[in-house]
Backbone bond lengths (Angstrom), bond angles and torsions (degrees), N, CA, C in turn:
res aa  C-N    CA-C-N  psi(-1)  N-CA   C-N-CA  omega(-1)  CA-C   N-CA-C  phi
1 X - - - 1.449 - - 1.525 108.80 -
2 X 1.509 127.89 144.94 0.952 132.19 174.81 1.277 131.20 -72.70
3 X 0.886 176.92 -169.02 1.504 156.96 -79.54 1.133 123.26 100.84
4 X 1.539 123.54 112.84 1.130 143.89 -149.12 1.426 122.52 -122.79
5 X 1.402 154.40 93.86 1.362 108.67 174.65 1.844 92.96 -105.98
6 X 1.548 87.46 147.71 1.640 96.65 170.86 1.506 96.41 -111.72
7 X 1.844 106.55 157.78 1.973 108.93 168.93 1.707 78.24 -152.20
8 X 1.320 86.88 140.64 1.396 120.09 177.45 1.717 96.74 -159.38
9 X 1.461 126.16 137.24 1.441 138.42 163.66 1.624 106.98 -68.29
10 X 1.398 134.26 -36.02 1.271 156.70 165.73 1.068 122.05 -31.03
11 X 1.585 155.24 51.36 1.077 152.64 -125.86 1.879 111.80 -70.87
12 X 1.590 81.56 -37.00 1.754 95.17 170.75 1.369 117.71 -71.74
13 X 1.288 129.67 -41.63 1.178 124.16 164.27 1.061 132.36 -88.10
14 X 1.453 116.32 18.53 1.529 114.87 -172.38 2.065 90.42 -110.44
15 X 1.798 114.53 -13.23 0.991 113.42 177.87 1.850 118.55 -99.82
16 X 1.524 85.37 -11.89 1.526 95.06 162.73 1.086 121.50 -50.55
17 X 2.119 104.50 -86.17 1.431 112.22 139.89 1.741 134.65 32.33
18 X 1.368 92.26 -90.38 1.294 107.79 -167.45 1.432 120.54 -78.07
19 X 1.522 103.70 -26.21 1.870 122.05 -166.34 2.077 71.86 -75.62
20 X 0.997 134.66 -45.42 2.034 134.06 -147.73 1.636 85.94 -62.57
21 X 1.368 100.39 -61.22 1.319 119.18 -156.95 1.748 102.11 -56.38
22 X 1.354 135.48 -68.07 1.176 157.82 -157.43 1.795 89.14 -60.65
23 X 1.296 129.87 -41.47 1.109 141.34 -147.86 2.117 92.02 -89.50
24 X 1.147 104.66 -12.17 1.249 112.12 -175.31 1.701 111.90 -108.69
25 X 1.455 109.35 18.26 1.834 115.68 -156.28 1.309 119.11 63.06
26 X 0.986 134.37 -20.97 1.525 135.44 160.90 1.216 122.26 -25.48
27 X 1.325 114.35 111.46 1.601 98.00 173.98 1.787 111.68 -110.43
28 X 1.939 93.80 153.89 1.473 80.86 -135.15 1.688 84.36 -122.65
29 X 1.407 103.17 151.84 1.535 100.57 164.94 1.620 112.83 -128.55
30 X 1.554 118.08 176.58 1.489 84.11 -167.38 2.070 75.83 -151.47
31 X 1.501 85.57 167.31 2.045 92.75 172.62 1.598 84.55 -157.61
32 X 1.059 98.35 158.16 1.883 117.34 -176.22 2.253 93.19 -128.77
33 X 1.075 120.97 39.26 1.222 113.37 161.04 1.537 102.49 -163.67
34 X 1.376 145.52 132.07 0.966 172.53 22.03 1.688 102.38 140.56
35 X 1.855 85.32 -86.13 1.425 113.12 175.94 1.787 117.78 -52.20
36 X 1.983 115.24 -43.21 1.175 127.89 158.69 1.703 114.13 -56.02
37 X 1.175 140.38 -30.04 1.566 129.17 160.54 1.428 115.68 -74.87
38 X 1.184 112.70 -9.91 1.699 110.78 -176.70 1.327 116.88 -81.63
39 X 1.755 103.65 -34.34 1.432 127.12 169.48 1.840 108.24 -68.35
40 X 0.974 110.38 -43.73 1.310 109.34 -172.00 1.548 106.29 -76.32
41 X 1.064 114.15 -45.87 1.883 133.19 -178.12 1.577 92.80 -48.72
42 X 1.537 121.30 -46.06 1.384 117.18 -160.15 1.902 122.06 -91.54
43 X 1.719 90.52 -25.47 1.374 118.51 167.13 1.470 123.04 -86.10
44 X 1.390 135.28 -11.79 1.046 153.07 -164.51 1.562 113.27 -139.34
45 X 1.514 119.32 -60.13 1.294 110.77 160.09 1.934 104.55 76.16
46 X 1.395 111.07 36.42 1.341 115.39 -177.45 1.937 107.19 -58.95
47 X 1.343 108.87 -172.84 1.422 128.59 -177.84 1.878 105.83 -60.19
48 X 1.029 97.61 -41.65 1.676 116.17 -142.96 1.590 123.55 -139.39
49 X 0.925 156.71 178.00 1.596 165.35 -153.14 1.647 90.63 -159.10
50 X 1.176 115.66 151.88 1.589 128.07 131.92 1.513 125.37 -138.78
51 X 1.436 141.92 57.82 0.707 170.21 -173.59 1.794 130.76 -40.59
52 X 1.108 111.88 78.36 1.575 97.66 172.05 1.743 119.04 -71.17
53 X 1.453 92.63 144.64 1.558 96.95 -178.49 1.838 113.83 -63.38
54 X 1.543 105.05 -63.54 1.338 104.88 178.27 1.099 138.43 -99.19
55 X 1.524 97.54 107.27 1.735 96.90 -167.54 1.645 97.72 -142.42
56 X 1.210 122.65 157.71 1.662 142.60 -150.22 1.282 109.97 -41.55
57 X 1.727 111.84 -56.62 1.176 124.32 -144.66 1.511 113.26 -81.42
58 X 1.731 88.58 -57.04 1.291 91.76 -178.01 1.540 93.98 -154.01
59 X 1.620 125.66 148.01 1.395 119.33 -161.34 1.802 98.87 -75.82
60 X 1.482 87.52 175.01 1.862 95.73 -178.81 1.552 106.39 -76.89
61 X 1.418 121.80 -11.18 1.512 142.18 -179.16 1.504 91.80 -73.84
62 X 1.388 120.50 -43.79 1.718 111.32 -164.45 1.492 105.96 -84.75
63 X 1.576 100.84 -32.26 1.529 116.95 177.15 1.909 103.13 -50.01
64 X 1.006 102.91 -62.94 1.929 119.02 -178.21 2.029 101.07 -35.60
65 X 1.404 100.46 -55.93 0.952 93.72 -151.84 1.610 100.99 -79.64
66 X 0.751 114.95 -35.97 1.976 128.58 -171.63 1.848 78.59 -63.23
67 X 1.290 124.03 -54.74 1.466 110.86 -158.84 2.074 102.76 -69.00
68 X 1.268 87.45 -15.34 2.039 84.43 166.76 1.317 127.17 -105.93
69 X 1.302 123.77 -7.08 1.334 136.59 148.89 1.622 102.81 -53.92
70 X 1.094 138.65 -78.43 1.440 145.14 -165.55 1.430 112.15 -53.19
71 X 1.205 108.99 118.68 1.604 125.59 -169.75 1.798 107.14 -52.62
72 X 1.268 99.30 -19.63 1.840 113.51 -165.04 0.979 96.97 -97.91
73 X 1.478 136.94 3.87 1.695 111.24 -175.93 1.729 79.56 -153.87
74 X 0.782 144.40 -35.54 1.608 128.33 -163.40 1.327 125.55 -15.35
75 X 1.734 99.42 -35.49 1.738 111.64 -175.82 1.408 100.43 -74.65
76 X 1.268 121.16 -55.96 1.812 128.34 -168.04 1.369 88.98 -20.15
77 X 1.568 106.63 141.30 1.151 138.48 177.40 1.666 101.23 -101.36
78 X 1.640 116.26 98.87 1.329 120.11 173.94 1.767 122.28 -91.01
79 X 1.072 98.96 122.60 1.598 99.77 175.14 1.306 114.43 -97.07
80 X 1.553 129.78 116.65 1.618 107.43 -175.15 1.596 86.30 -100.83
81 X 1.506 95.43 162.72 1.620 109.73 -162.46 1.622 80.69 -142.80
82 X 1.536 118.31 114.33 0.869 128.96 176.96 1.971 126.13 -147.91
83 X 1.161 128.60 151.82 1.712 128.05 143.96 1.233 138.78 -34.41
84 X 1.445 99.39 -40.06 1.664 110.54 159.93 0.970 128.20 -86.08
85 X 1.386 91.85 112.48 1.901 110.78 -179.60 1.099 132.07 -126.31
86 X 1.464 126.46 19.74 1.242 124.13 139.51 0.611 133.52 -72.20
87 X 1.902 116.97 162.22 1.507 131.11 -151.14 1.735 114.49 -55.37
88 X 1.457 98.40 -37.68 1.758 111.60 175.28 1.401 100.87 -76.47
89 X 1.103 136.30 -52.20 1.452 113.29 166.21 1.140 138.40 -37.58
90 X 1.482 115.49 -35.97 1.383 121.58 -162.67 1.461 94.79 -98.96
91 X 1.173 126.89 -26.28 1.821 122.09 169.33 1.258 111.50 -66.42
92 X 1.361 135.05 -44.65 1.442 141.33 170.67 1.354 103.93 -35.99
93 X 1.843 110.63 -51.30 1.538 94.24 -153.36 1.531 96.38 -84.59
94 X 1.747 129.98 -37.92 1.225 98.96 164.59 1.457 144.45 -65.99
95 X 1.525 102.88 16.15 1.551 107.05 178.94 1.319 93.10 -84.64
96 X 1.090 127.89 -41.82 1.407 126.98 -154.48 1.715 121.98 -93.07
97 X 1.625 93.68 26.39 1.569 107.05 -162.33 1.507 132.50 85.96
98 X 0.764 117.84 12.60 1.702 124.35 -171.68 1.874 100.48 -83.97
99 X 0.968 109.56 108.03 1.923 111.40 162.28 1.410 111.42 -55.07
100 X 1.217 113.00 -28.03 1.751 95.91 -166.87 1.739 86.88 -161.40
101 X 1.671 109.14 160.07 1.271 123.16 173.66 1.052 110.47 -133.03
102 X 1.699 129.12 133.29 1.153 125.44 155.93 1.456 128.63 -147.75
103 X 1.378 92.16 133.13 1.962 105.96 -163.27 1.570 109.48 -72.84
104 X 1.344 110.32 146.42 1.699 127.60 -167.20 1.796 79.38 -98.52
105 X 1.775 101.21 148.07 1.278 112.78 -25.61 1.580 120.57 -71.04
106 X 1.379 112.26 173.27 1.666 98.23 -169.00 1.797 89.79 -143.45
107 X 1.159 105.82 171.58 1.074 123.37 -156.53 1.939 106.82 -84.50
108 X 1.127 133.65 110.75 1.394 124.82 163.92 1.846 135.24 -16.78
109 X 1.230 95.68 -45.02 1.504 96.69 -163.79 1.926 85.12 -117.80
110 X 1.085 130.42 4.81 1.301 135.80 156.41 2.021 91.40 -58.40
111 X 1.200 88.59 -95.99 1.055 103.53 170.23 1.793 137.52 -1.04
112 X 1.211 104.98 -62.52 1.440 109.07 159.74 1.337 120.60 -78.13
113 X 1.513 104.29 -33.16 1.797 100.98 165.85 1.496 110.47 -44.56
114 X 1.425 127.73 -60.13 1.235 132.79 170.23 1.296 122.21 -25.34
115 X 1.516 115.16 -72.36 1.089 112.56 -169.41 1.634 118.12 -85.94
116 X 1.063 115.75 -12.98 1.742 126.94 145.99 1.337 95.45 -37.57
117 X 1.541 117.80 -62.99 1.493 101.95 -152.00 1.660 113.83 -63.30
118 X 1.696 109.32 -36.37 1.621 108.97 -160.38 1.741 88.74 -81.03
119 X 0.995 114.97 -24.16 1.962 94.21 -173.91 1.263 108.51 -104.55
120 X 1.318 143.75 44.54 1.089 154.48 -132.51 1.664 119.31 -45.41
C-alpha cells in the first residue's frame, strides 16, 4: 500500500487532503508543522510528500529542500499542494525540488492521479 505523508498547518485542509487520499487506498499520515514532517519523512521515509507551501514554521519551499539534502528521502517524490499559483510561484517550488505542483482549490481525482503517477 502506498504511503503518504501530507503537512498542511490548515486543519481543514489537511483533513480534506487526507479524507481524497484515503478514499483512493492510500494510507495516509499527516503533520501540520514543517520541522515535524522532516522528522517523520526521515524516520518513516513514506512513498510520497504532500506539502503545503505556507505554513508557520518553516515554508513547504524549506520543507522541499531539507527533504533533498537528506540522504533518506532525496528520491521521495514531493507534491506541493498549494494557493500559490503564479508562474513565479510555481518555478520556486520546482527549483526547490518539488516533482509536481498543485494549486488549491484542486481537483480530487487530479490529485490521486498525481500521486499514482510519482509512486507508481
Amino acid at each position: 500500500m502506498t504511503s503518504v505523508l501530507v503537512v498542511d498547518d490548515d486543519p481543514v485542509m489537511l483533513h480534506v487532503v487526507e479524507t481524497v487520499l484515503r478514499s483512493g487506498g492510500i494510507d495516509v499520515r499527516t503533520e501540520t508543522t514543517g520541522r515535524d514532517a522532516l522528522r517523520h519523512a526521515h524516520d518513516r521515509r513514506p512513498d510520497c510528500a504532500v506539502v503545503d507551501v505556507t505554513m508557520p514554521d518553516m515554508t513547504g519551499l524549506d520543507v522541499c529542500r531539507a527533504l533533498r539534502d537528506d540522504v533518506l528521502t532525496t528520491d521521495m517524490p514531493i507534491i506541493l499542494l498549494t494557493g500559490r499559483g503564479q508562474w513565479l510561484d510555481v518555478a520556486s517550488g520546482f527549483d526547490a525540488g518539488a516533482d509536481d505542483y498543485l494549486v488549491k482549490p484542486f481537483n480530487p481525482q487530479d490529485l490521486l492521479n498525481r500521486v499514482s503517477a510519482l509512486t507508481g
